[in-house]
N, C-alpha and C positions, 0 to 999 in steps of 0.2 A: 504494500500500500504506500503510495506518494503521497508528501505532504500538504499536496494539492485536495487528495481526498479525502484527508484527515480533516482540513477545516471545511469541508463540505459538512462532513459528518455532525461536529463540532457545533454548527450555525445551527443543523435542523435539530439539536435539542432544547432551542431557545425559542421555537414555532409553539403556540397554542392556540388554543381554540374557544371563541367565542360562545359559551354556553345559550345564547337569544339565537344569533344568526346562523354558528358554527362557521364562519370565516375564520382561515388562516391567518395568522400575526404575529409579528414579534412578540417575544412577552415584553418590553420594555413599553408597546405600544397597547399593552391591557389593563384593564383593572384586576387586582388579585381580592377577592374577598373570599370571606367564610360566613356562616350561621353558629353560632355559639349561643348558647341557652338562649332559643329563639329572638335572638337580636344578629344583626346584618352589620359586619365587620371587616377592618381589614387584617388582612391575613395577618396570624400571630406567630406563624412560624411553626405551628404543631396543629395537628390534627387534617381534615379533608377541606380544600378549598377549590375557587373557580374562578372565570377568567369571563370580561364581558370588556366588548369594546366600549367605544364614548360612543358612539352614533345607537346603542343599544341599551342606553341607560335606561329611556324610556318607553322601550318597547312595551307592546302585551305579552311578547314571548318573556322578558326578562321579567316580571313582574308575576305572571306565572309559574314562572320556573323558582322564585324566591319566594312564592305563597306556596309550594311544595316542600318546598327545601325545610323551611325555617318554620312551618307550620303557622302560616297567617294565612287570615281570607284573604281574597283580591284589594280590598281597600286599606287593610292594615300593608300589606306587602308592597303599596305604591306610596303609601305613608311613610314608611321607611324609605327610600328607596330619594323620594324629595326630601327628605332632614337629612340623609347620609350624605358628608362633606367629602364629595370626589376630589377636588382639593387638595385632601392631605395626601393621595396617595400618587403622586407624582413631582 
């Protein structure tokens, strides 16, 4: 193997996946959150988390998929979703 393919390799473990659209991304160009005793957070470094673009903040897909996750209805789970400061995690 050349070292040409070695950073090939390298780059695509930095690719994830938008949880709302499922478009490929850099992870530096995602959001990283988690659900932790039903509250919508940014990643803490342990346990299971996910990955949403910015054009997907307020989708229905992501809104849905965090009223699953985290165990809210639809309007609790948009509720969070507008108070959580995207902000801090960039």
């Amino acid at each position: 193997m050349n070292s040409k393919n070695k950073c090939e390799i390298g780059n695509e473990k930095q690719i994830r996946m938008c949880v709302a659209c499922r478009k490929r991304e850099k992870q530096s160009n995602l959001y990283r959150l988690q659900c932790i005793n039903n509250e919508l957070i940014k990643f803490t470094g342990n346990g299971r988390s996910f990955y949403v673009c910015e054009k997907c903040i307020n989708s229905k897909k992501f809104v849905r998929y965090i009223s699953k996750l985290c165990h809210f209805n639809k309007d609790e789970a948009k509720q969070k979703i507008l108070t959580f400061s995207f902000s801090i995690l960039h």
